[in-house]
N, C-alpha and C positions, 0 to 999 in steps of 0.2 A: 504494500500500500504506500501510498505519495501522501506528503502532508507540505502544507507549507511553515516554517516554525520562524518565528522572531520574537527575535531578543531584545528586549529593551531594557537600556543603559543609562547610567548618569550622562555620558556624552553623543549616545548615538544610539538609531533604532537597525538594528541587523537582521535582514531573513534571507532565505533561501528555502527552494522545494529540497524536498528530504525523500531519501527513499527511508522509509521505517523500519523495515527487515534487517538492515544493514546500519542504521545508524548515517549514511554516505550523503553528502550533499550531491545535490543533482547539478547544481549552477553555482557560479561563482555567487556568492555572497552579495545583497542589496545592500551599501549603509547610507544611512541620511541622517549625517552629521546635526547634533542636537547642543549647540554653546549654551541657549540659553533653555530653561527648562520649557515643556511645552504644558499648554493647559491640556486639558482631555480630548476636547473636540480638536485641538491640531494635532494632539495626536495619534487621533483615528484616522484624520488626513494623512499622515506621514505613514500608518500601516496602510491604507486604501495604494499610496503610492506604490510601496512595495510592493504589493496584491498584482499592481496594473503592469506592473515591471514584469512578472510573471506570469501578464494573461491566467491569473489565476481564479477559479469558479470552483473550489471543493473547500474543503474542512483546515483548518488554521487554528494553528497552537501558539499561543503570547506568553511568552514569561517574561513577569513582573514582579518589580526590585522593590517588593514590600510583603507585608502579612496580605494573603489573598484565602478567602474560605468560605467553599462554593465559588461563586465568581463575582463576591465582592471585593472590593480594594480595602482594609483597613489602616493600614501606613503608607507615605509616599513618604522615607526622610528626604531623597536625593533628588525624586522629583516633584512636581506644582500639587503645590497641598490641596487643590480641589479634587483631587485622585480617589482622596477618603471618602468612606463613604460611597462613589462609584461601582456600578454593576459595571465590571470591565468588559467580559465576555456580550453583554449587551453593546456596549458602545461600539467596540471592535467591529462586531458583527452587522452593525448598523452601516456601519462607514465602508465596509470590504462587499456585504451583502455575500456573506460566506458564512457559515457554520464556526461559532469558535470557540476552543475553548481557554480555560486562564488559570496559567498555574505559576507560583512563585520563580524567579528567574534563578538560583541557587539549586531549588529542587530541580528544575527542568536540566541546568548541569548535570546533577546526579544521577538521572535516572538516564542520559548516553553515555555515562564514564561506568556507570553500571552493569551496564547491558552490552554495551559493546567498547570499553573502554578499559581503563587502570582498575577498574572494579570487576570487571566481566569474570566470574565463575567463584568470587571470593563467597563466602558468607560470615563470616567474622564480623565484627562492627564496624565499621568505617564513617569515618568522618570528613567530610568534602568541605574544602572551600576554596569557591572563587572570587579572585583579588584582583579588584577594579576600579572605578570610583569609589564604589563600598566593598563589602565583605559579604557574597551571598554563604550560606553555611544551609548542607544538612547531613542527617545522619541515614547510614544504611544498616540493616540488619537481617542478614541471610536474604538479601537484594533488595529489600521493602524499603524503598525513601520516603523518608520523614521531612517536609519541611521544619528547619529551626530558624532561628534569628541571633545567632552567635557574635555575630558582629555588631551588636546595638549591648554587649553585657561592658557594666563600667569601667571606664581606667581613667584615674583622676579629675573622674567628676565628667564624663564625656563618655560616650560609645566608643569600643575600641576601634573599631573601623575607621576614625577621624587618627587615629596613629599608625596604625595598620596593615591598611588598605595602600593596593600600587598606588592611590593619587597619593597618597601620603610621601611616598617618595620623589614623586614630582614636583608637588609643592613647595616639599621645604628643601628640596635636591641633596637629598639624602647620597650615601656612597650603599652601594650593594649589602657592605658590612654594616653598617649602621642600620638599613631599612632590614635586613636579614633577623640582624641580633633584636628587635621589636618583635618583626615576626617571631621568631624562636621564644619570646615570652609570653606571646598573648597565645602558643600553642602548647605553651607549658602551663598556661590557667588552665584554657579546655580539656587537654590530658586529666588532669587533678579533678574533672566533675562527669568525664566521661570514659576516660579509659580508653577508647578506641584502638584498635589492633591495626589497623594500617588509616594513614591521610593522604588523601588526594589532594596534591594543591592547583587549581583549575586557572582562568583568565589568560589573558594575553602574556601575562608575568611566567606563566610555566612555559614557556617559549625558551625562554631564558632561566632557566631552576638552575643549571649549569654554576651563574654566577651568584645565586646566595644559598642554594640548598648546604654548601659547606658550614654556613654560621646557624643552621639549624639544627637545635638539641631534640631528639625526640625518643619515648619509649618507642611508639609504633613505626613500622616502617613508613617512611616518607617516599612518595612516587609522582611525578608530574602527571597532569592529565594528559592521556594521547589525543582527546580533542581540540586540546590547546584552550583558545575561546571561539572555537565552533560548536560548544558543548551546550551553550546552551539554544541556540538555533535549534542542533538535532533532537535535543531532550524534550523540546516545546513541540515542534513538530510531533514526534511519535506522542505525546497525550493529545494533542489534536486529532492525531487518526484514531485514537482510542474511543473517542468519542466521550471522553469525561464532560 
C-alpha cells in the first residue's frame, strides 16, 4: 500500500509518497520551508501544496510536534498556539480533500525505525529520540510505540529540549563536544526513570552521530536511526494507510 506521510517541523513541512511494506520513499522528499510559525489554516495550505506536488487523491498520514489524542492537537510548544485545541486530522483533511490521519511526529519516527529501521526485530524497551528544533521522544516495547513527551521534562527551570535539542547547538554554536556532553546528561536522567535496553537517536543530527556519539555515556546500546530524518515522513505515512 502507498501513503502519503508529512512531517511537520519547527522549520519546515516534509512529505513524500511512501510505499508502507517497505518503509521506502517513492519520490524525492517535498519541503516548504516554514521561518516563521504558520497558523493552522496556512498550514493546511502548505500540506494541500505538498498533496498537489504529488497529484495526490488517497489516504495521508501528518505527524505533529505536540501531544495529539485521537486527532486532536493539545500542545503546539514550537509551533502557532492556535494549534491547541484543533481537530488536526479534520483540518488537514479539509485543505488536501484526502483521508487523514494525525499522529505525534516522534511516534510517527518510531514506528519506521521500528519496523523497518534500528528497531526492526528488537523487542526489548527502546527509547527513540528525535533531535530537531525540539526533542520528539517515544518509547517501544516488544515493537508497540508509545507516544511520550520526554523533551518538555525540566532542566533549570525550562524543558530540556530548549538545551538539548540540535537547534540548541545552532543557536548558541555549540562545539560537537559540548552539545554531545548535554546530550549524554539529559540521557543519563531518562536512563535513571526508564531503563531502556537500546536508544535510537533519530533527526537530521544522526546523519552525523559519527561526530558526538563518542561524548555519549550510556547503559543501553546507543545506534543512529537508519532513517536518518526521513523517519518521520515514513512512520506518518504507514499510520495513514493504517487507517487510524
Amino acid at each position: 500500500m502507498k501513503a502519503l506521510g508529512i512531517d511537520i517541523g519547527g522549520s519546515a513541512v516534509k512529505g513524500a509518497p511512501v510505499d508502507t511494506k517497505t518503509g521506502r520513499l517513492l519520490a524525492e522528499r517535498f519541503r516548504i520551508a516554514t521561518p516563521e510559525p504558520l497558523s493552522p489554516l496556512q498550514m493546511g495550505r502548505a500540506i494541500a501544496k505538498i498533496a498537489a506536488q504529488f497529484n495526490w487523491q488517497d489516504r495521508i498520514g501528518v505527524g505533529f510536534p505536540g501531544v495529539v489524542i485521537g486527532s486532536t492537537i493539545h500542545t503546539s510548544a514550537n509551533l502557532h498556539a492556535k494549534f491547541i485545541g484543533c481537530d488536526g486530522a479534520k483540518l488537514f483533511a479539509k485543505a488536501t480533500r484526502c483521508p487523514v490521519a494525525l499522529i505525534n511526529d516522534g511516534a510517527a519516527a518510531a514506528i519506521a525505525e521500528m519496523r523497518f529501521g534500528a528497531g526492526r526485530g528488537f523487542m526489548g524497551k527502546t527509547l527513540l529520540l528525535t533531535l530537531g528544533t525540539g526533542i520528539g521522544t517515544a518509547l517501544a516495547y516488544r515493537g508497540v510505540v508509545v507516544p511520550m513527551e520526554f523533551g518538555h521534562l525540566q532542566h533549570k527551570g525550562e524543558s530540556w529540549e530548549r538545551f538539548a535539542a540540535a537547534s540548541a547547538r545552532e543557536r548558541e554554536d555549540l562545539s560537537w563536544k559540548e552539545w554531545g556532553k548535554r546530550l549524554s546528561n539529559y540521557i543519563e536522567e531518562l536512563e535513571a526513570l526508564f531503563w531502556p535496553e537500546r536508544i535510537i537517536i533519530g533527526g537530521g543530527v544522526s546523519a552525523k552521530h559519527e561526530k558526538y556519539f563518542e561524548f555519549l555515556e550510556s547503559r543501553a546500546k546507543l545506534v543512529p536511526a537508519e532513517f536518518l530524518n526521513q523517519a518521520g515522513i515514513a512512520g506518518a505515512a504507514i499510520w495513514g494507510a493504517e487507517g487510524r
